[in-house]
N, C-alpha and C positions, 0 to 999 in steps of 0.2 A: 504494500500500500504506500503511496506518496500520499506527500503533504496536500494536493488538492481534492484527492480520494479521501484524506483523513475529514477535511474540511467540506465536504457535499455531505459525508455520512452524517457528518453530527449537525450538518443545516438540516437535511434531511428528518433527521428523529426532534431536532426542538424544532415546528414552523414558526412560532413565535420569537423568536429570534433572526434577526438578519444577517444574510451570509456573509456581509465586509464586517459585521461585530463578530463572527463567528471567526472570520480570516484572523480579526486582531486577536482574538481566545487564546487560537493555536499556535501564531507567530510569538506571544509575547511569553507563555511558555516553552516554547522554544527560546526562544530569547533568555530566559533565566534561568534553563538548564546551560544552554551553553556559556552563559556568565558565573556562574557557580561554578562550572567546573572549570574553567581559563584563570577563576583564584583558586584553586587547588581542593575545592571544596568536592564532598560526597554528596548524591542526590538521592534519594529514596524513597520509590513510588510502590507503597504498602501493598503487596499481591503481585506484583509486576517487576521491579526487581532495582537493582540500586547501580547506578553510573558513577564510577570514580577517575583516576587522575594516575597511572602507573609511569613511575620513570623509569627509563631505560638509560643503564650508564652507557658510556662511551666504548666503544671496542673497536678491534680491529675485522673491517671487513672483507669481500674480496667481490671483484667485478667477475659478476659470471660470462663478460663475452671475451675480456683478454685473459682471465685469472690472477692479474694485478693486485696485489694487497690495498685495501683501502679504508681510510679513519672512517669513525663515524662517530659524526658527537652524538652527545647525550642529548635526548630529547622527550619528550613526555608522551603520552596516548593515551585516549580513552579506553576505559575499561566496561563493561556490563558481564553482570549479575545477576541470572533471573531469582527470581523471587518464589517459595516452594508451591504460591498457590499454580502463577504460572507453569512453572516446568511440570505439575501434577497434570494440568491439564491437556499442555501437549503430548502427556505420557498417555494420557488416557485415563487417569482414574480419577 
């Protein structure tokens, strides 16, 4: 699902709400996920599962098309965590 599949569904199910209030709903949740987690911070959506912030140190890499040794800095990623009601669900029970 994209973000304007996300945002038809849920115009769709409220019709008492309009769909540019609905675009801001979703954007601005997005918006303060991805500002939570750019200060280092953890997000946790109760049933669905928790977005954190993992660094990765610096190592040495290698270019897979010469075989060249190559740096690589440190740099951070997002992490997700499902949540046990979710992964119950996709499991099936």
């Amino acid at each position: 699902m994209i973000r304007s599949e996300l945002i038809q569904k849920i115009a769709d199910e409220n019709p008492h709400l309009y769909q540019r209030d609905v675009e801001k709903i979703v954007n601005t949740i997005f918006e303060e996920i991805t500002g939570a987690m750019s200060r280092g911070d953890r997000v946790e959506l109760r049933g669905f599962g928790a977005f954190s912030v993992k660094k990765r140190d610096a190592r040495l890499g290698r270019n897979p098309r010469t075989g060249e040794s190559v740096e690589v800095e440190e740099k951070c990623v997002p992490f997700f965590k499902t949540g046990k009601l979710l992964r119950d669900r996709l499991n099936g029970k």
